[in-house]
C-alpha positions as CSV (number, residue, x, y, z in Angstrom):
1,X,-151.7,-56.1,-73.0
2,X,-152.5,-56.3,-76.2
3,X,-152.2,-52.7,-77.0
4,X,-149.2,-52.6,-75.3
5,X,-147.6,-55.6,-77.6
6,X,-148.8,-53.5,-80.3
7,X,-147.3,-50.2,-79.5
8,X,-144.1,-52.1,-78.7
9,X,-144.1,-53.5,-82.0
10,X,-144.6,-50.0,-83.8
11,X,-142.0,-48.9,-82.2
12,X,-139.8,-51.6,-82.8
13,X,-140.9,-51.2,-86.6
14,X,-140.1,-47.6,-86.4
15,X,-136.7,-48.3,-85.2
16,X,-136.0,-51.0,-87.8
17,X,-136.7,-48.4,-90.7
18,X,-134.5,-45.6,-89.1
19,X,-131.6,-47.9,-88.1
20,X,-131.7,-49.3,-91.9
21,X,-131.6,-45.6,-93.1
22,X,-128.7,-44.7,-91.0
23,X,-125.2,-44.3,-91.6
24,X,-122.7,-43.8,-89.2
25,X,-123.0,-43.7,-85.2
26,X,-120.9,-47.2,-84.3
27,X,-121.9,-49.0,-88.0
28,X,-119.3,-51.9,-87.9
29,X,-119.7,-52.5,-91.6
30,X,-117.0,-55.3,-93.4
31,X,-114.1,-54.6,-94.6
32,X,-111.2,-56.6,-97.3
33,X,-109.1,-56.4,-93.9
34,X,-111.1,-57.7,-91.0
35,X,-114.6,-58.7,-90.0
36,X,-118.1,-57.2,-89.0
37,X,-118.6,-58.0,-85.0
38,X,-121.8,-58.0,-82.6
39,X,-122.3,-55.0,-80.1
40,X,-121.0,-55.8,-76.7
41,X,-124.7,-55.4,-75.7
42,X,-126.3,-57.5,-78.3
43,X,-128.4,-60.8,-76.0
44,X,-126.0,-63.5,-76.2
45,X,-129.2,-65.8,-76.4
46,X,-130.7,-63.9,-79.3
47,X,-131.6,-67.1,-81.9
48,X,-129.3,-66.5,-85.1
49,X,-130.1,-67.4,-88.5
50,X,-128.8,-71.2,-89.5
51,X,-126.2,-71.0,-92.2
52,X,-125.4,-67.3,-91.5
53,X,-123.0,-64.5,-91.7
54,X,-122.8,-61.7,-90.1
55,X,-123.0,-58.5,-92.8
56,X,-123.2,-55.4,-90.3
57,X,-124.2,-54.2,-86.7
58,X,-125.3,-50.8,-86.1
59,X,-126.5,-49.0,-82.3
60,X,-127.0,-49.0,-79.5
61,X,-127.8,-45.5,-81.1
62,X,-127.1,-42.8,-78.3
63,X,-128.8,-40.1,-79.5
64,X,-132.3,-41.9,-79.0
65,X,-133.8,-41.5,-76.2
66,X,-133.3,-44.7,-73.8
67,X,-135.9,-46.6,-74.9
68,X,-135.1,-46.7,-78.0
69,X,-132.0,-47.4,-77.7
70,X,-131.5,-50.5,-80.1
71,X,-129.2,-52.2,-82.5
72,X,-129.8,-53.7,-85.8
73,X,-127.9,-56.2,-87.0
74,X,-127.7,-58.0,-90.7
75,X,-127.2,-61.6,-91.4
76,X,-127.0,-63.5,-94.6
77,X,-127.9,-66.9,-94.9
78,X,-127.5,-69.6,-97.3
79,X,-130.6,-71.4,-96.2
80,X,-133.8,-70.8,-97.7
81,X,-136.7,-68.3,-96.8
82,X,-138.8,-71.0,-95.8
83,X,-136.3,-72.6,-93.4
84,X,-135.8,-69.0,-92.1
85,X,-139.4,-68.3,-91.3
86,X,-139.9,-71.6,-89.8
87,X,-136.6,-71.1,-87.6
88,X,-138.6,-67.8,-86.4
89,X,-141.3,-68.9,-85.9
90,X,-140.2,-71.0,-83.0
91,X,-139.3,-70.5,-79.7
92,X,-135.3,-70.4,-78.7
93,X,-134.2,-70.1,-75.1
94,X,-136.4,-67.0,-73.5
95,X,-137.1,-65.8,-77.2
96,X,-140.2,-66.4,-78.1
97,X,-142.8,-65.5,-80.9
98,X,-145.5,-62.6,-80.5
99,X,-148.4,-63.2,-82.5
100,X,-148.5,-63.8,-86.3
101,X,-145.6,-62.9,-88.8
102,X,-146.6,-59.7,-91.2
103,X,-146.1,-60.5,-94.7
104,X,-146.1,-56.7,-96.4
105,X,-146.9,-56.8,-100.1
106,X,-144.1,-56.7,-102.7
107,X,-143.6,-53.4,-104.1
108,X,-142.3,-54.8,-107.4
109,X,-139.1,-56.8,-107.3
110,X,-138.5,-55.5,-103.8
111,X,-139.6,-57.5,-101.1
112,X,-139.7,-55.9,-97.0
113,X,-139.9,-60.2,-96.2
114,X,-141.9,-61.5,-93.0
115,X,-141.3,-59.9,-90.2
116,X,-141.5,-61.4,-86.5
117,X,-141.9,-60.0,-83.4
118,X,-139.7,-61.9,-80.4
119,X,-140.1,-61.1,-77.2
120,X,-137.5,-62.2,-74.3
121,X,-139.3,-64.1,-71.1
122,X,-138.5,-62.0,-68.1
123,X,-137.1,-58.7,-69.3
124,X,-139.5,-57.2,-71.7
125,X,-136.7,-56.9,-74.4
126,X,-138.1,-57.1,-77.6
127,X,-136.7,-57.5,-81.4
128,X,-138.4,-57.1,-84.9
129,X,-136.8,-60.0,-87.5
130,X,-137.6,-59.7,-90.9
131,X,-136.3,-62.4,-93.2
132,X,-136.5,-62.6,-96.8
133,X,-134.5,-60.1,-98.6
134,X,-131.8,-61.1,-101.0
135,X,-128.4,-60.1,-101.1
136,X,-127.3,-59.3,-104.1
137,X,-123.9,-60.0,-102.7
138,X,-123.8,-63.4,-102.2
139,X,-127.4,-64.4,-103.4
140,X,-127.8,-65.4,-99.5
141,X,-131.2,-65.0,-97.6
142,X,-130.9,-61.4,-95.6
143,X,-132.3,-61.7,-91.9
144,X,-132.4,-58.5,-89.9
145,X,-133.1,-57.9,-86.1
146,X,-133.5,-54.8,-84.8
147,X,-133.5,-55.3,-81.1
148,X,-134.9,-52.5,-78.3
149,X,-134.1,-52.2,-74.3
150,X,-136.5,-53.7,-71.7
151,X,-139.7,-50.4,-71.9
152,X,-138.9,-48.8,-68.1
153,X,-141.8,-49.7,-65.5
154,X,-141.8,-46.0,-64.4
155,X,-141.7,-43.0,-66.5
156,X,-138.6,-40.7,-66.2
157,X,-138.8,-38.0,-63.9
């Protein structure tokens, strides 16, 4: 189980750094004109940030293969780190915290922030949040998610 939790979590890491790098592929980014939406498939129960907006949404990504299928999504809050973390490390609805949060080191003034693994009761979805960074922006608290599909029970054939 555990190794399980920990390749899910790699994976979901993994994701997280590729859908930051990417550009394009269904990126609702802001614009002067309008506003940045959720996907349609994004959890409706997923726990967002207190004090938050929402800065962009990327995925599902189709040219991953269906497992790692996710979205990421960007959020800027006005409340502090600390309230942040603490709000993640909670449980909300059928979210709930996986283990300890990973604090990388700071790699001079930029920070990765603490990242938390959520998994959803039921349906093996999991996310990766990682709260912390600042937006230079609107000097608010960044949050990310970077959620991936329930892992099949059976391999493809």
């Amino acid at each position: 189980m555990a190794e399980h939790l920990a390749r899910r979590a790699l994976r979901a890491a993994l994701a997280l750094g590729l859908a930051g790098a990417l550009v394009g592929c269904d990126i609702k980014i802001p614009s002067t004109q309008g506003s940045v939406s959720l996907p349609k498939e994004f959890p409706e129960d997923f726990p967002t940030p207190p004090s938050a907006k929402l800065v962009s949404a990327a995925g599902p990504f189709p040219f991953m293969p269906p497992e790692m299928r996710g979205m990421t999504v960007q959020w800027s809050s006005s409340a502090a780190r600390a309230e942040l973390e603490s709000f993640y490390s909670r449980a909300h609805a059928a979210w709930r915290p996986r283990g300890a949060p990973v604090k990388p080191p700071n790699v001079g003034p930029v920070s990765l922030g603490t990242i938390f693994l959520l998994l959803h009761e039921g349906d093996d979805i999991t996310a990766t949040v990682s709260v912390g960074g600042l937006n230079a922006i609107d000097s608010g608290v960044l949050v990310q998610a970077t959620i991936l599909p329930a892992r099949r029970s059976s391999p493809p054939p």
